[in-house]
C-alpha positions as CSV (number, residue, x, y, z in Angstrom):
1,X,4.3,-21.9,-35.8
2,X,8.2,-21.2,-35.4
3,X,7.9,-17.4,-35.5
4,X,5.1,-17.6,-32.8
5,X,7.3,-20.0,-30.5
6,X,10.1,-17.6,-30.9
7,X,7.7,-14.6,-29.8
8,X,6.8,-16.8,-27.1
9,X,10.3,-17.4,-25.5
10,X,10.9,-14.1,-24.1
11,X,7.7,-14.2,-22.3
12,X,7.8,-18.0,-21.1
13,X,11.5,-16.8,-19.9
14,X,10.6,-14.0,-18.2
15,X,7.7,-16.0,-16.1
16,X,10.2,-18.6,-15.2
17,X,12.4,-16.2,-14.1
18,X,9.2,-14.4,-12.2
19,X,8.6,-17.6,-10.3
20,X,12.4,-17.8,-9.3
21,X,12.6,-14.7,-8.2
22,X,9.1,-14.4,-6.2
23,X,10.5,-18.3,-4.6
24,X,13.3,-17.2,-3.6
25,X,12.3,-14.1,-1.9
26,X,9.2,-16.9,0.1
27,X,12.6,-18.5,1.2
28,X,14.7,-15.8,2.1
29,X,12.0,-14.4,4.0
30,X,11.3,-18.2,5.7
31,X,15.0,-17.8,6.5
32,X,15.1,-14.9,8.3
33,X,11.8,-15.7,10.3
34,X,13.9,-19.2,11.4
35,X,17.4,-16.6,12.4
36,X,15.3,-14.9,14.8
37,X,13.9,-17.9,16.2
38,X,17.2,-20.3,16.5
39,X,19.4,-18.6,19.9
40,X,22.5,-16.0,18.5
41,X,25.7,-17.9,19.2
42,X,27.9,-17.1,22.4
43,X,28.8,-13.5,22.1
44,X,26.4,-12.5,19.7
45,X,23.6,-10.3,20.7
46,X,19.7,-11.8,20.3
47,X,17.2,-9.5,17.9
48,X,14.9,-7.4,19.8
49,X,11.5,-8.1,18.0
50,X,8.0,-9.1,19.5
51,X,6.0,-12.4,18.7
52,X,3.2,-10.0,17.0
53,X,6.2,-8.0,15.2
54,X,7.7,-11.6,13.6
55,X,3.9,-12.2,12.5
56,X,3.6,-8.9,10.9
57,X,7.2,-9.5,9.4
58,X,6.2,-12.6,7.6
59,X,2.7,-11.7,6.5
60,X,4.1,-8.5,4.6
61,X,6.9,-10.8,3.1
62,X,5.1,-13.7,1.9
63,X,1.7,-11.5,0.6
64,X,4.1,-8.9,-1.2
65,X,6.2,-11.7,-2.7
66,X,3.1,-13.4,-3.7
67,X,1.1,-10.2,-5.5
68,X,4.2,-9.0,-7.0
69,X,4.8,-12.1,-8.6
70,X,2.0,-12.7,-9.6
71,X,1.7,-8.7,-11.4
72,X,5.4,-9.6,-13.0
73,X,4.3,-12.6,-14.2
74,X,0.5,-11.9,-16.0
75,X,2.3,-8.3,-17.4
76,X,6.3,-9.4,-17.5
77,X,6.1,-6.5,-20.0
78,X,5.3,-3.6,-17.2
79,X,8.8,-3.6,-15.2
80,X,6.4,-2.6,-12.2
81,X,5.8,-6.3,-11.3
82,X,9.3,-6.5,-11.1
83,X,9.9,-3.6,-8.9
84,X,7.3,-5.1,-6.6
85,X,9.4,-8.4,-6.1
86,X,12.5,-6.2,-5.1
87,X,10.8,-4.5,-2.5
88,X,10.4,-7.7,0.0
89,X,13.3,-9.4,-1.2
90,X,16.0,-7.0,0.0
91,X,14.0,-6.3,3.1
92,X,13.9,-10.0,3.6
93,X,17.5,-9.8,2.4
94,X,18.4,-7.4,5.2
95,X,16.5,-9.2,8.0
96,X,18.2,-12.7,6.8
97,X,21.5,-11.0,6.3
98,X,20.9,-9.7,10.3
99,X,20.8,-13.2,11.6
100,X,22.8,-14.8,9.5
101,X,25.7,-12.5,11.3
102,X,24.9,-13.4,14.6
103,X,24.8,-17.1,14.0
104,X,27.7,-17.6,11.9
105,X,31.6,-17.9,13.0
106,X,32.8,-13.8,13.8
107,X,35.0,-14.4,10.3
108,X,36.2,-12.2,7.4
109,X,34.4,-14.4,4.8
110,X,31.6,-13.4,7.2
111,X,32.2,-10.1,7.3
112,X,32.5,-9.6,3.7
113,X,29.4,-10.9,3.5
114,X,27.4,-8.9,6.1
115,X,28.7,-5.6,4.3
116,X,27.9,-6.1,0.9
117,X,24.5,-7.3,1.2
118,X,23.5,-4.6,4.2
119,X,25.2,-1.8,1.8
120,X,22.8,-3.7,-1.2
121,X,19.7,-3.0,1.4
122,X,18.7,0.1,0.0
123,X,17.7,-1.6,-3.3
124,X,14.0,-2.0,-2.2
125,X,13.9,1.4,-1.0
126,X,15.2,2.6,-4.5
127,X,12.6,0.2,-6.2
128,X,9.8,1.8,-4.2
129,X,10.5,4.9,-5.8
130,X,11.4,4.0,-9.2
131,X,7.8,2.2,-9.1
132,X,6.0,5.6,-8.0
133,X,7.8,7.7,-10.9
134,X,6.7,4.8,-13.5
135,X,3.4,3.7,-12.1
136,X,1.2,2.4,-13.7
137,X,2.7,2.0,-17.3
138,X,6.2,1.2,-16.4
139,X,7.7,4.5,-18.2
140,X,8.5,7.9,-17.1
141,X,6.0,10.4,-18.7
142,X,8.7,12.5,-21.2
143,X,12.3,12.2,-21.5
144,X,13.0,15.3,-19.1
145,X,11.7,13.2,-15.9
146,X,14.2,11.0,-16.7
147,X,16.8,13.7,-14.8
148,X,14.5,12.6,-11.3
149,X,15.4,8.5,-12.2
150,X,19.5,9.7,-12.6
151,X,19.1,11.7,-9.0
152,X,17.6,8.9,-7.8
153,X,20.0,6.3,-8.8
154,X,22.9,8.6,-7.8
155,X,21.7,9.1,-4.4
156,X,21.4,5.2,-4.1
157,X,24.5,4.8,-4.8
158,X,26.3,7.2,-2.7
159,X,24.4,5.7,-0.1
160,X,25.6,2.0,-0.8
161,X,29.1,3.1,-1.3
162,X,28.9,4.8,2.3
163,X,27.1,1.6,3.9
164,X,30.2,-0.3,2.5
165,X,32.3,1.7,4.6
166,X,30.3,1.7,7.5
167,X,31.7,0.3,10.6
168,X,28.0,-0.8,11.9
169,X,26.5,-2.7,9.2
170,X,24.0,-4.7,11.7
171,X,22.2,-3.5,14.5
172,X,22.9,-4.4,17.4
173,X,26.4,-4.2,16.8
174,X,28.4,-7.2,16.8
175,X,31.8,-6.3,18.5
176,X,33.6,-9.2,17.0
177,X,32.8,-9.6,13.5
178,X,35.7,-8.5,11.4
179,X,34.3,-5.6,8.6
180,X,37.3,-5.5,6.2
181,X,36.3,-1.5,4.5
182,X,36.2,-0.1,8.2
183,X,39.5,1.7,8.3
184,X,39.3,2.3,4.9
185,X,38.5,5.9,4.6
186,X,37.8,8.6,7.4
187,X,34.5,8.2,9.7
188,X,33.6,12.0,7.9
189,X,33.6,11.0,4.2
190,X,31.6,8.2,5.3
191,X,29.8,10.7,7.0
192,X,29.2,12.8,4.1
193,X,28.5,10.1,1.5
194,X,25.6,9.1,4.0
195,X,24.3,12.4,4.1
196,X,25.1,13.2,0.3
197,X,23.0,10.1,-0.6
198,X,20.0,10.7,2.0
199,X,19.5,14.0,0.6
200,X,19.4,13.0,-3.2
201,X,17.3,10.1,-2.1
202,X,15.1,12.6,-0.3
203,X,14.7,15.2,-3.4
204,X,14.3,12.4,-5.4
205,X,11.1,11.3,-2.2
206,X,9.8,14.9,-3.2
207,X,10.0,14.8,-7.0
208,X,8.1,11.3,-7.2
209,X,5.4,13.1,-5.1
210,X,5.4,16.3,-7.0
211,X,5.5,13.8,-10.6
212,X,2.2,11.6,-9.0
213,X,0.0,14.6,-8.6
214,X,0.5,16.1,-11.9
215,X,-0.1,12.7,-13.7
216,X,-2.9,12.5,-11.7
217,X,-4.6,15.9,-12.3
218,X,-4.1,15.2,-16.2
219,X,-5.2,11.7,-15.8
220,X,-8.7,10.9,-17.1
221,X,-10.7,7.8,-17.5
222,X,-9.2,4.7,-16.2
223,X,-5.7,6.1,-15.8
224,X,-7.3,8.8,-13.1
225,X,-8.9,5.1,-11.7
226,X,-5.6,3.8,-11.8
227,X,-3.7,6.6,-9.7
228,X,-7.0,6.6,-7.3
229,X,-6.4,3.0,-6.0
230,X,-2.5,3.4,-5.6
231,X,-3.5,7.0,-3.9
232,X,-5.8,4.8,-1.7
233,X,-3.2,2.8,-0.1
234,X,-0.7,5.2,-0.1
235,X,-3.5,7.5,2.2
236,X,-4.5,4.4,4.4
237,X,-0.3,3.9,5.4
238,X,0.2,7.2,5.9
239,X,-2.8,7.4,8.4
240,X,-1.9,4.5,10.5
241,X,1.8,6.1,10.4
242,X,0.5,9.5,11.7
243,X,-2.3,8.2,14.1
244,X,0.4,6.1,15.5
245,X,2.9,8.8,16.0
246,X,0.3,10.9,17.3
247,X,-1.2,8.5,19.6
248,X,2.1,7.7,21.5
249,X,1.7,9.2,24.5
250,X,-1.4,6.6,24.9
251,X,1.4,3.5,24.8
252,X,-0.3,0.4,23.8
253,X,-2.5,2.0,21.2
254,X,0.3,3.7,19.5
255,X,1.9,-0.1,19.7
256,X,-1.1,-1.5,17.9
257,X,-1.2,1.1,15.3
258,X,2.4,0.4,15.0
259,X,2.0,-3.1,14.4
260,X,-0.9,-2.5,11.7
261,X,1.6,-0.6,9.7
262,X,3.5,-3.4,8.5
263,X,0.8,-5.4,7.1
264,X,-1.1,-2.7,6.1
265,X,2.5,-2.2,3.5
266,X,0.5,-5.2,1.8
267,X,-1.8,-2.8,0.3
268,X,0.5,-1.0,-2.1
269,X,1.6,-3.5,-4.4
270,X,-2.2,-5.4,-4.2
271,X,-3.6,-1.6,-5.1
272,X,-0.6,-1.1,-7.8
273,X,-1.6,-4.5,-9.3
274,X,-5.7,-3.7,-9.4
275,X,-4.3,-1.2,-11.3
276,X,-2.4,-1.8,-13.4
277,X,-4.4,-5.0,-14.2
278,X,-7.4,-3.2,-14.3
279,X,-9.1,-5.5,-12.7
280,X,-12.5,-3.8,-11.0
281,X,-11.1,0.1,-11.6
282,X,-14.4,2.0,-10.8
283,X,-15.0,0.1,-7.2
284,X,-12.0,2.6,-5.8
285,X,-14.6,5.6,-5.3
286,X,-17.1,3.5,-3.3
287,X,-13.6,1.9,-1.5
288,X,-12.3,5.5,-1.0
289,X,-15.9,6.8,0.6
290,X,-16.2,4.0,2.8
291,X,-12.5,3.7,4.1
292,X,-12.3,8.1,4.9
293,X,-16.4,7.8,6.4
294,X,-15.1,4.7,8.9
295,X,-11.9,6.6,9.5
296,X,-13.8,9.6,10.7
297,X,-16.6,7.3,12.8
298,X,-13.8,5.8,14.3
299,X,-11.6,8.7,15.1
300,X,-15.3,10.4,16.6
301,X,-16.2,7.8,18.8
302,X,-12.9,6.9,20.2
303,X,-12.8,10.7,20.9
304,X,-16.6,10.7,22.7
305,X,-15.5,7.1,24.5
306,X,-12.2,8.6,25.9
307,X,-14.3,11.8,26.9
308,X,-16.8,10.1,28.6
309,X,-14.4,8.0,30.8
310,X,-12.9,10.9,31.7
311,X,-15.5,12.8,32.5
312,X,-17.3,9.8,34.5
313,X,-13.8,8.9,36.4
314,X,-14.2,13.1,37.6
315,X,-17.8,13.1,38.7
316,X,-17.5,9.6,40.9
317,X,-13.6,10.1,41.8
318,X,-14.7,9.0,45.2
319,X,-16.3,5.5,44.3
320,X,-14.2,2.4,44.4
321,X,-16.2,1.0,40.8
322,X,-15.8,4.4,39.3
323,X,-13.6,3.0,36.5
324,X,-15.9,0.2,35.6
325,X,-18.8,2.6,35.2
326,X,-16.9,4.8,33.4
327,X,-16.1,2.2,30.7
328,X,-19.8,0.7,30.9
329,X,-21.5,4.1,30.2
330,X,-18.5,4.9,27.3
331,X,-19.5,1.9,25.5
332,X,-23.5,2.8,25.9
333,X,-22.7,6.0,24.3
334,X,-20.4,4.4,22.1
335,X,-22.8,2.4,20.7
336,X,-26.3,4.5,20.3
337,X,-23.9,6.9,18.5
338,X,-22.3,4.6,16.1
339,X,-25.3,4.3,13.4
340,X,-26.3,7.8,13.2
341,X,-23.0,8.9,13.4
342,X,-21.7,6.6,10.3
343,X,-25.1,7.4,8.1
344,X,-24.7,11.3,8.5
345,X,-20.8,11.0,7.6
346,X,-21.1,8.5,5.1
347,X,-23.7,10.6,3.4
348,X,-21.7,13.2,3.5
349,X,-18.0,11.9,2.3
350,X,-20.5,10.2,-0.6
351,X,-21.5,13.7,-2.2
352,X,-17.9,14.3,-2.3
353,X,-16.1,10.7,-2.8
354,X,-18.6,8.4,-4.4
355,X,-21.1,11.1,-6.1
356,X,-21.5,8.8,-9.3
357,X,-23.5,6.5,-7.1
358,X,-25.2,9.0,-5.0
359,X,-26.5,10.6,-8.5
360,X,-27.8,7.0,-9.5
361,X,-29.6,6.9,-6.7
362,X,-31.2,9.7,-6.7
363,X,-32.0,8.8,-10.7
364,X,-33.4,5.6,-9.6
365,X,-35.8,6.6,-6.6
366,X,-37.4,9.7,-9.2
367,X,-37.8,7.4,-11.8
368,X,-39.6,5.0,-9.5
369,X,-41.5,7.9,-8.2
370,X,-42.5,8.6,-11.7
371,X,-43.3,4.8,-12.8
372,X,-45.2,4.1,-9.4
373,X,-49.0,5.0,-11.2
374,X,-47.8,4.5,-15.0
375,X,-49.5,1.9,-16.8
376,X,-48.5,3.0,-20.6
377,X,-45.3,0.3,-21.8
378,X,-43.7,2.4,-24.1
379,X,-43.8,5.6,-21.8
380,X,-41.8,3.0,-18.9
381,X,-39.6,1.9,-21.3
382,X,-38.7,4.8,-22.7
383,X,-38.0,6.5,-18.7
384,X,-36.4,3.2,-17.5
385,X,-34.0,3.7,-20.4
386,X,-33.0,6.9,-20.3
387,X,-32.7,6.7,-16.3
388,X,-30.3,3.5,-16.9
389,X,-27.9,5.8,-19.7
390,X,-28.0,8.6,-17.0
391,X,-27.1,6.8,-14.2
392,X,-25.0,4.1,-15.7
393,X,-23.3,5.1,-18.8
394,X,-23.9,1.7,-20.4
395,X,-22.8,0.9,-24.1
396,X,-26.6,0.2,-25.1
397,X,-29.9,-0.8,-23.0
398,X,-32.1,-3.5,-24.0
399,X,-35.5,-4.1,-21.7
400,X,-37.6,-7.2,-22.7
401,X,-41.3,-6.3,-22.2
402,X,-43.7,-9.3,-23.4
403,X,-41.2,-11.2,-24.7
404,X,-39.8,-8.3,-27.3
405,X,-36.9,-6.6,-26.8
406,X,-36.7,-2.5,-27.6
407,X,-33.4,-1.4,-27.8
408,X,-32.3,2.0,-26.7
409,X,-29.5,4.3,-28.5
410,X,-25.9,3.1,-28.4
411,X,-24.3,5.6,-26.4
412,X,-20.6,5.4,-26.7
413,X,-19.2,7.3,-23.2
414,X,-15.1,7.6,-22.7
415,X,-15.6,6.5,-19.1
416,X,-16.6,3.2,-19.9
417,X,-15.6,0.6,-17.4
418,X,-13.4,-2.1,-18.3
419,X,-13.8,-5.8,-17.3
């Protein structure tokens, strides 16, 4: 009993610490949610964030605290749990650290403060990537990836010792809080530190990338369905990012897509804990299938919508209600196209995204083509079995037929799914 309460302690330590850690990040984030809400003292300047952006703020904060702790403390083991945490407690960290320096007195104390945690910022971007190069087992593949950790962790640093000595830690700039490493060195080595660090931090950006895909086209089994769902995320920000940029000449929909992206953040550490949980692997190809066929609806009818309003506005340029038609007949169109539309594409990204299923399907309407007349019990036991082991890869089949079970052949598949 004492040799298993002394294995315990590590792990009961390290979930006490989890909890901590994942609290305090809820209440540095609480914190900086209440700077931006109390008035900046005389002198200072206000933040200049929207309602909807302090929403989006929060909700990232609190859900990523929440899943990362929770991953840290089911697997304290995997340090990937623990990289989560860091990521929205030094962005919380740097949004409290904001406020804090336009409410307090314009000091050195002050000042001290403001630099060091603002240079210490950077930590959640360096987590980010040390998660990427060690997801999902918490280790680098070999020891010779180990030389893309050390770039990253030296352009990290170059990068905090150059925020130390920058001479606009916040923005907006507060003209009179005191930073005491301003003078220190010359605005150029500051300069080049900054640049130095970007550009290790960048490589390092490139190498993660370049390490991800060739884990993933070794991967097989549930490691390849572990690298799917993180991929899946990682595909869904990306979107919103480019469809934003791409949409800004459009204003308030590149706003909105804008906004999304913060929240939609949430869905890298909930798709690196599915994984690395492995907690419903498979469900990722029918996830994946459905997320690119309503991407491509959308994108299609947004397209037809906007061409139809156009084209209307054109044709009666003359009439007072043209705009109103316009947008009345767009949504018609809109709308008798949205079925067929979604069942031809989402048949289509299934034979390339979800073809497992598709392949069942097809298994199961032949075999009830072929059982629609049969009468014979062994022969439908015997097709209803094998159509079950082609379609789902099961362990063993059992079908009960007049109160006796006949068993079919174990079948021991490497892709079997995990509970």
């Amino acid at each position: 009993m004492t040799a298993q309460r002394a294995a315990a302690r590590p792990g009961s330590l390290a979930r006490a610490m989890v909890v901590a850690f994942a609290g305090t990040s809820l209440a540095i984030a609480v914190a900086a949610i209440a700077f931006v809400l109390i008035p900046p003292r005389p002198g200072a300047p206000g933040p200049d964030v929207t309602g909807l952006q302090i929403v989006a703020d929060l909700f990232f904060l609190t859900v990523s605290s929440l899943i990362g702790g929770f991953l840290a403390y089911r697997r304290p083991d995997n340090i990937i749990g623990w990289l989560q945490i860091n990521v929205p407690f030094w962005l919380a960290m740097g949004f409290a650290i904001d406020g804090f320096a336009r409410h307090a007195g314009p000091d050195m104390l002050t000042g001290w403060i403001v630099t060091v945690v603002s240079a210490l910022g950077n930590v959640g971007f360096l987590s980010l990537l040390l998660m990427v190069q060690r997801f999902p087992s918490g280790h680098v593949p070999g020891p010779r990836w180990h030389v893309l950790t050390a770039i990253t962790l030296v352009g990290w640093l170059l990068l905090t010792v150059s925020g130390l000595l920058d001479s606009e830690p916040v923005r907006p700039v507060i003209a009179d809080l005191p930073l005491p490493l301003t003078h220190v060195v010359d605005a150029a080595v500051v300069d080049g530190l900054s640049i130095a660090g970007s550009a290790g931090l960048l490589l390092a950006l490139i190498g993660s990338l370049v390490l991800v895909t060739i884990r993933f086209r070794a991967a097989r089994g549930v490691e390849r369905q572990q690298f799917k769902w993180f991929g899946w995320a990682a595909i869904v920000v990306v979107a919103l990012l480019l469809a934003s940029i791409a949409t800004a000449p459009l204003g308030a929909i590149s706003d909105t897509l804008w906004n999304l992206l913060f929240p939609a953040l949430v869905l890298l550490p909930l798709s690196a804990a599915v994984a690395v949980l492995r907690y419903r692997l498979w469900d990722i190809d029918r996830i994946m299938s459905r997320t690119i066929a309503y991407a491509i609806v959308t994108a299609l009818l947004a397209g037809a919508f906007l061409a139809v309003v156009l084209a209307i506005q054109t044709l009666l340029a003359s009439l007072t209600q043209a705009g109103t038609v316009a947008v009345a007949a767009s949504t018609l169109v809109v709308f008798l196209l949205f079925q067929p539309l979604r069942r031809r594409i989402q048949g289509l990204v299934d034979r390339r995204f979800d073809r497992a299923r598709v392949d069942a399907d097809l298994i199961a309407r032949h075999v009830a083509d072929r059982l629609r007349n049969q009468v014979d019990l062994a022969t439908i036991a015997a097709t209803t079995s094998d159509a079950v082991d082609r379609a789902m890869h099961p362990q063993f089949t059992r079908i009960w037929l007049r109160g006796e079970a006949i068993d079919g052949a174990l079948r021991n598949e490497s892709r079997t799914q995990e509970a």
